[in-house]
N, C-alpha and C positions, 0 to 999 in steps of 0.2 A: 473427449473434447471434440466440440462438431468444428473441421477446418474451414478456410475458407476457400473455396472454388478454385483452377487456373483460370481465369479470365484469357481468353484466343486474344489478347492483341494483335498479332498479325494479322489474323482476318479479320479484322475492322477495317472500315472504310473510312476515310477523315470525318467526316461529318457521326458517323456510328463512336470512332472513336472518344469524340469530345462528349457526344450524349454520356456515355456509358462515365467517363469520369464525373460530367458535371453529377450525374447522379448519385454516385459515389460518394462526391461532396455533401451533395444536398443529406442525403442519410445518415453520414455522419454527424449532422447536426443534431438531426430530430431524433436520432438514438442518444443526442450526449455524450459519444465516445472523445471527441475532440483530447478530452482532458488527459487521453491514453497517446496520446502522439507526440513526439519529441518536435517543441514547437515550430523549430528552426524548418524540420522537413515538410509539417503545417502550412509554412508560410513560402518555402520554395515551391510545394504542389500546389497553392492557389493561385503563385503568382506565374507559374507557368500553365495554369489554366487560362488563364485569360490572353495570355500570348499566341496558344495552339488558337483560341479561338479569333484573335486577329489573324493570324496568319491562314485559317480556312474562308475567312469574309474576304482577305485579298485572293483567291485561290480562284472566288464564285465568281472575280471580277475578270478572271481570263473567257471564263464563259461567256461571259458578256459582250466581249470582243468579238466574239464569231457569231454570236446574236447579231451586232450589231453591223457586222460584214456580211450577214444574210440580209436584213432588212434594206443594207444600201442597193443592194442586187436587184430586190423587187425595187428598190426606188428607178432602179435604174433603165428596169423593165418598164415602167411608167411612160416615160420618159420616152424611150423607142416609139411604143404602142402611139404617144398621143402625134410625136413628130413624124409615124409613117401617115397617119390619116390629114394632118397636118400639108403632109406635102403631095397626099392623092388630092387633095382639097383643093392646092395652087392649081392642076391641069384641070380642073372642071368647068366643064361649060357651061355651070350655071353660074352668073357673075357675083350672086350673092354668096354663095359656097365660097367661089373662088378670091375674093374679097375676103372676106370673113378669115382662111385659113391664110391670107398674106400677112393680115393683122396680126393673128397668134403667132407669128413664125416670127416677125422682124421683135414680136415684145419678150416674146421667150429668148431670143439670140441673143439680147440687150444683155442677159445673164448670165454669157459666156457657157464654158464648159459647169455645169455645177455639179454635175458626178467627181470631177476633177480637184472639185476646194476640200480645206480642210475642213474636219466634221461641222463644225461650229458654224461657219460662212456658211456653208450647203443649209444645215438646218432654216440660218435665218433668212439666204434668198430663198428655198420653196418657201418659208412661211410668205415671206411678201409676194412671191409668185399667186399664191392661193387665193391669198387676200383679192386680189387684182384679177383672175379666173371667175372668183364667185361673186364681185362685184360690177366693178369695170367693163370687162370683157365678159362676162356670162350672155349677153347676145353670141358672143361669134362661138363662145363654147357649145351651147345648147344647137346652135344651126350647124356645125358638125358632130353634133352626135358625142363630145366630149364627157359627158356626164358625169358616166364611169369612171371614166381614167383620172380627170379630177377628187372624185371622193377616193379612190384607190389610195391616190398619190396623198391625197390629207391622211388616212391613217398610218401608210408608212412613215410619215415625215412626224407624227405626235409617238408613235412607236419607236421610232431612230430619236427623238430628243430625250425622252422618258429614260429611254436602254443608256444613252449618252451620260448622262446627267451621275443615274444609278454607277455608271462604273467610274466617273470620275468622280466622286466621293467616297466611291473603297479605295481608289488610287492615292487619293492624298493621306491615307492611314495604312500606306503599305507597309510592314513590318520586314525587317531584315533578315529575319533568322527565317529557316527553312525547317516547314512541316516535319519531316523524320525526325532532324535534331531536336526540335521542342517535345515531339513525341517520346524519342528514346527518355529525353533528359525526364520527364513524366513519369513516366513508366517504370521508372529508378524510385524516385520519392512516393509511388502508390506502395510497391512494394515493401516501399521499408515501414507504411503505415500501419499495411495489413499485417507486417511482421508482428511490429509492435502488440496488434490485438490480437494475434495469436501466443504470442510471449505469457501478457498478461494474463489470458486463460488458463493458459498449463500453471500458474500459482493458485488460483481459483477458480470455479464457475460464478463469472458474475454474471446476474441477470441479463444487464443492460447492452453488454456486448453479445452475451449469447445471442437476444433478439437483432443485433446490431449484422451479425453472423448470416442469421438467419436471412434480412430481407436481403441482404447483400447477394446471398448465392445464389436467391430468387432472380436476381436482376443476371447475373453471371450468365444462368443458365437459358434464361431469353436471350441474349447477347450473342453468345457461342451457339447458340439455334437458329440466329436470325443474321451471321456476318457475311453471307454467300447472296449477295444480291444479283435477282436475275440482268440482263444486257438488255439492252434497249431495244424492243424488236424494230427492226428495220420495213419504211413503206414498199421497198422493192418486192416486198413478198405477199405484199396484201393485193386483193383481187376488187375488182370495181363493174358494179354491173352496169350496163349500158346506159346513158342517160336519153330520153325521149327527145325527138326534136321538139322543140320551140317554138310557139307561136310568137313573130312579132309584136311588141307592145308600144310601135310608134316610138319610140328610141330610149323609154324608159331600161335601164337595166336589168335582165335577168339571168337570175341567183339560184337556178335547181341543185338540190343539195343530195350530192350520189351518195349512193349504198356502196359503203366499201366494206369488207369481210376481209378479217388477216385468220387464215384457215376455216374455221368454221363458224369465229367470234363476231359479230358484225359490231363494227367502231361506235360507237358518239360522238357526233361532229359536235365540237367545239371542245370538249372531253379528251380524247383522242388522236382527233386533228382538225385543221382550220382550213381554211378556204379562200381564194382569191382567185379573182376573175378577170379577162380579157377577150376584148372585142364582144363581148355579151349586150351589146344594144342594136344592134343593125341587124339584118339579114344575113346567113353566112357562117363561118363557121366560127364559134368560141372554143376556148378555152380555161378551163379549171385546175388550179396549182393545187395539187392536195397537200400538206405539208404534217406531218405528223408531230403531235404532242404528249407529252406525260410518259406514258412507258413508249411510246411511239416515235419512230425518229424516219428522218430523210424525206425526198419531197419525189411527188408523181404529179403527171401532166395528164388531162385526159381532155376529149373534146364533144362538142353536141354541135348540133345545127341549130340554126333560128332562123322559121320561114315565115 
């Protein structure tokens, strides 16, 4: 009689975990063994399937958190960048400059600390801030040189309501029970499944479980080969090769996009990792946030000239 596999549950990762039962389910279906399961443990292993999988959907929304504690940082960077040129802008002796950067300074102040409000408030004054940059006031933006710092500032602030939004709708489906215990109490009722289809075997060889057997230990055997997932490599180890100075473009924005290598692999920017820029319109010296994505994680600074 061909058995059926140990399936490594411990070395599942939540998300491998739920795969590997949802499929389990699904097979059982499409083999027709259903009919071989004692209904009761049937119906507790599907209804705790759907539980392990609320409880990994609230889990993705803790991530989301530190997503969204990273993007307020860059907002926050924003914000710095536009009120240091802002206030070189008040001592200039050119009075249209210097004019121009009194205007931004007293309409942005109007809106207190906004790093400081709760998520929701922040989101909705930069949105009206924006509004009022690229309309209103886009003369006194454009005659300092604000460009940048305002389109900067519009994607982190659609990227911080997007992220917002997403983890306040896993929050209101938060489940109480906790991952292991849904796990274990699972992994009780799979058991007692695959008893059963092995039970029934040793009375006969029936077709329909033999085949039922077979894909199962096909999936088993991916699973326990695939539950060792590599770590996130870290940016602190990747290498960047120098970026050429810059020609000035009359205060339009520029976006040179480095060559970073993590050992001998050279990345894909946007792939890989993404990109954000500072002080990149003037004369001087910019800087590039490199931030890593996908198997890529943590963030590097690097800088060019623009003459």
């Amino acid at each position: 009689m061909k058995k059926i596999l140990t399936i490594k549950f411990g070395n599942l990762r939540n998300e491998a975990h739920y795969q590997y039962l949802s499929i389990f389910k699904n097979i059982s279906g499409e083999a027709e063994v259903i009919s071989y399961y004692p209904p009761a443990n049937w119906d507790n292993f599907c209804g705790l399937l759907v539980t392990e999988k609320s409880v990994i959907d609230y889990a993705r929304s803790s991530s989301l958190t530190k997503v969204i504690a990273d993007i307020d940082k860059d907002q926050a960077r924003c914000f710095v960048a536009m009120n240091s040129v802002i206030n070189a802008g008040i001592h200039s002796s050119d009075p249209l400059i210097s004019e121009s950067a009194r205007i931004l300074y007293n309409r942005i102040h109007d809106f207190g600390r906004i790093s400081s409000k709760p998520y929701e408030e922040e989101v909705a004054a930069v949105s009206i801030l924006l509004d009022e940059l690229n309309g209103e006031y886009l003369p006194q933006v454009e005659i300092l040189g604000l460009q940048s710092w305002v389109a900067n500032l519009a994607v982190t602030n659609e990227n911080f309501q997007t992220t917002f939004m997403q983890r306040n709708e896993q929050k209101a489906s938060r489940p109480q029970e906790k991952f292991k215990d849904v796990s274990h109490a699972i992994e009780s009722e799979y058991k007692m499944l695959t008893d059963h289809v092995e039970a029934a075997l040793l009375l006969e060889p029936i077709e329909k479980l033999e085949k039922f057997v077979r894909l199962l230990n096909s999936q088993i055997k991916y699973f326990n080969g695939h539950s060792h997932h590599p770590a996130k490599r870290s940016m602190d180890k990747a290498s960047f090769d120098v970026v050429p100075t810059q020609s000035y473009a009359g205060g339009d924005p520029i976006t040179p996009i480095p060559t970073v290598h993590y050992h001998k692999q050279k990345l894909a920017f946007a792939k890989d990792f993404t990109l954000l820029y500072h002080n990149n319109s003037e004369p001087g010296t910019a800087t590039i946030v490199i931030k890593g994505k996908g198997k890529y994680t943590g963030t590097r600074e690097i800088t060019f000239n623009i003459e």
